[in-house]
mmCIF file of the C-alpha atoms, coordinates in Angstrom:
data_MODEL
# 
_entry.id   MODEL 
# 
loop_
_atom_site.group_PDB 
_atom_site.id 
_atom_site.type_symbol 
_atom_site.label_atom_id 
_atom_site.label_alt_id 
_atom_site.label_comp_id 
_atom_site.label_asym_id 
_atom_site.label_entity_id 
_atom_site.label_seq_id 
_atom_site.pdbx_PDB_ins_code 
_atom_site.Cartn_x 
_atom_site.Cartn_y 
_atom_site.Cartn_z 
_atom_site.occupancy 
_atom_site.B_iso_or_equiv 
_atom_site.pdbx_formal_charge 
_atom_site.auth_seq_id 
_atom_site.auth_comp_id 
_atom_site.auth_asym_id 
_atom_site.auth_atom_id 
_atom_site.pdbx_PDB_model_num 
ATOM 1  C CA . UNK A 1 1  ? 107.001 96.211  110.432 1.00 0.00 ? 1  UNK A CA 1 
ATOM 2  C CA . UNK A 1 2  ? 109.288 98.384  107.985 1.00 0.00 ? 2  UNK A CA 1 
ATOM 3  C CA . UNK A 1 3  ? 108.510 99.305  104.659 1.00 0.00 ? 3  UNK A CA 1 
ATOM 4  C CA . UNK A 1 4  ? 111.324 98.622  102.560 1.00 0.00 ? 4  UNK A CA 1 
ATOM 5  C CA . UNK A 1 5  ? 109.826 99.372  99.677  1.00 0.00 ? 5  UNK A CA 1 
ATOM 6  C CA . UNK A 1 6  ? 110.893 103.288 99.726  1.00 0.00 ? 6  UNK A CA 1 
ATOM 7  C CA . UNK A 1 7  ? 114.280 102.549 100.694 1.00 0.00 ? 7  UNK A CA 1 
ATOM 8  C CA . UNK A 1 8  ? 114.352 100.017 97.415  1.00 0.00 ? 8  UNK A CA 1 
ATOM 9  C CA . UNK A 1 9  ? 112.853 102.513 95.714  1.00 0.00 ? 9  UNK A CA 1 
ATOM 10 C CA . UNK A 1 10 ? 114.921 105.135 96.090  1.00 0.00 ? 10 UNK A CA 1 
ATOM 11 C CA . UNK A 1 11 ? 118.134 102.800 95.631  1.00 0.00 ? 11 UNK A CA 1 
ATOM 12 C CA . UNK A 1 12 ? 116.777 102.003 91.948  1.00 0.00 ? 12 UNK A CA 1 
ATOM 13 C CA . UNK A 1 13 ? 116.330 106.108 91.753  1.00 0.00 ? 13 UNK A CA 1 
ATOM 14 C CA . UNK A 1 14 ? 119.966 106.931 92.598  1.00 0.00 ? 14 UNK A CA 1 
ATOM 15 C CA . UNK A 1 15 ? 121.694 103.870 90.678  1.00 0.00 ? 15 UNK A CA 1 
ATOM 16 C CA . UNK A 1 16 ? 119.598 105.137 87.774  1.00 0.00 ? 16 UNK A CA 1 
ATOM 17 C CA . UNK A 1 17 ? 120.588 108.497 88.160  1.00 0.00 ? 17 UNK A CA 1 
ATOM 18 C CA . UNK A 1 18 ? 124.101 107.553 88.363  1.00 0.00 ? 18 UNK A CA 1 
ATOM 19 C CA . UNK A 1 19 ? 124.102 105.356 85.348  1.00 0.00 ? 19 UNK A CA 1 
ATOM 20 C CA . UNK A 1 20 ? 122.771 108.491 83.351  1.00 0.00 ? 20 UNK A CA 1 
ATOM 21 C CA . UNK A 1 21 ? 125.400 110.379 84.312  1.00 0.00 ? 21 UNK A CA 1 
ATOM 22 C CA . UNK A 1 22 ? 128.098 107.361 83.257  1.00 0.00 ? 22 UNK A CA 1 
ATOM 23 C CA . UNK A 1 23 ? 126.147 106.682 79.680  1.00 0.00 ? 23 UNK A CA 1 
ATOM 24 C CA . UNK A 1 24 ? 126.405 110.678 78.737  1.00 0.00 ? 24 UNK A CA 1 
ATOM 25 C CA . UNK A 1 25 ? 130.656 109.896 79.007  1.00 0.00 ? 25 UNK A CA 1 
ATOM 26 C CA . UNK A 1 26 ? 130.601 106.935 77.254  1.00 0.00 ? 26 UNK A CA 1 
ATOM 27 C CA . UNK A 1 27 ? 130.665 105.930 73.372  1.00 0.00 ? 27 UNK A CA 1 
ATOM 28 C CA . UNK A 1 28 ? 127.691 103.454 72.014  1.00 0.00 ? 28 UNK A CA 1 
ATOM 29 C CA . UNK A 1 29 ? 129.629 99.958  72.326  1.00 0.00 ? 29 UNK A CA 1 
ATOM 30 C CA . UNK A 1 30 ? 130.616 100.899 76.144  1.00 0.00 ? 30 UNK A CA 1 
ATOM 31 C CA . UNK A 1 31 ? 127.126 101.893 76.384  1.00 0.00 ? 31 UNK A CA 1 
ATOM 32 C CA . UNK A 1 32 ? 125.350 98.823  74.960  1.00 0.00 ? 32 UNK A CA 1 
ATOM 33 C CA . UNK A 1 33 ? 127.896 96.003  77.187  1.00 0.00 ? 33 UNK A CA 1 
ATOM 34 C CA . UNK A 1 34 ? 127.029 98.142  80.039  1.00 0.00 ? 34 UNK A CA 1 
ATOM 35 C CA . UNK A 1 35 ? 123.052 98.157  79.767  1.00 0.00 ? 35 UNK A CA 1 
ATOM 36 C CA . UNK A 1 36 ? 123.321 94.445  79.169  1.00 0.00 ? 36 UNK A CA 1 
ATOM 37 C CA . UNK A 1 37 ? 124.934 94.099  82.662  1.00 0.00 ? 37 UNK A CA 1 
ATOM 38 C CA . UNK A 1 38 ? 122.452 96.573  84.437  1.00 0.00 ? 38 UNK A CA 1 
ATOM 39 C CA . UNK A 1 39 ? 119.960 94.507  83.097  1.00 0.00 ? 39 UNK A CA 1 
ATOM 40 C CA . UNK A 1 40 ? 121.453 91.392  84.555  1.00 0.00 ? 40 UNK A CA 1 
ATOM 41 C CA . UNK A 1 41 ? 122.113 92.996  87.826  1.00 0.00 ? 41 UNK A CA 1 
ATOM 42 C CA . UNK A 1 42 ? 118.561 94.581  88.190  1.00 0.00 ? 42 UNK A CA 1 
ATOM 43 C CA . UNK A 1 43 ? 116.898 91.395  86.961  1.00 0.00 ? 43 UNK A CA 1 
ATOM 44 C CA . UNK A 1 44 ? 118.854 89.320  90.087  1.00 0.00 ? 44 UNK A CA 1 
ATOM 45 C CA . UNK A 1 45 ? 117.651 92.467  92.441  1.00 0.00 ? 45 UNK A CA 1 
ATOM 46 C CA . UNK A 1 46 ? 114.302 92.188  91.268  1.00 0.00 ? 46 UNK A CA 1 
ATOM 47 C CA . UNK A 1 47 ? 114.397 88.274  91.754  1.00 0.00 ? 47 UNK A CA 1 
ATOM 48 C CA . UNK A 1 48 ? 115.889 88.978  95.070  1.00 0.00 ? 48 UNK A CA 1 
ATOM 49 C CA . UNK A 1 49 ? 113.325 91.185  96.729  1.00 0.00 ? 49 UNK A CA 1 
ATOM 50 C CA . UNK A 1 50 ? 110.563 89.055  95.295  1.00 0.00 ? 50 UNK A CA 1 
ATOM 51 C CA . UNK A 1 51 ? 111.289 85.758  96.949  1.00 0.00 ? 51 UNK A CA 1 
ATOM 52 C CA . UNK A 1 52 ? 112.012 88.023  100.139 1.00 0.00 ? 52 UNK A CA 1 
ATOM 53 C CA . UNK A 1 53 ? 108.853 89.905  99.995  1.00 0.00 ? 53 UNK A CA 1 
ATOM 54 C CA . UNK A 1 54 ? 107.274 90.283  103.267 1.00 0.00 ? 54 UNK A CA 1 
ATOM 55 C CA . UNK A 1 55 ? 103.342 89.506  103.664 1.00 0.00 ? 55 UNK A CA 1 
# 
């Protein structure tokens, strides 16, 4: 069985990490449309790994 839960993990670590870096370059209303579609985006991940979650 493989644990994908570290390679999620570190996924969400890097695209954080990376969005960091892309907010520090940006001005506020660039900033705020952009956290509204990170939002969306990581609310469909998280909806994606929980109906494929593995028992």
């Amino acid at each position: 069985m493989t644990n994908y839960r570290y390679y999620t993990g570190t996924l969400f670590v890097r695209e954080l990490e990376r969005l960091k870096e892309e907010y520090i370059q940006l001005d506020l209303d660039d900033v705020k449309r952009m956290v509204e579609e990170d939002i969306l985006l990581l609310e469909k991940a998280v909806n994606m790994l929980s109906t494929n979650t593995v028992y």
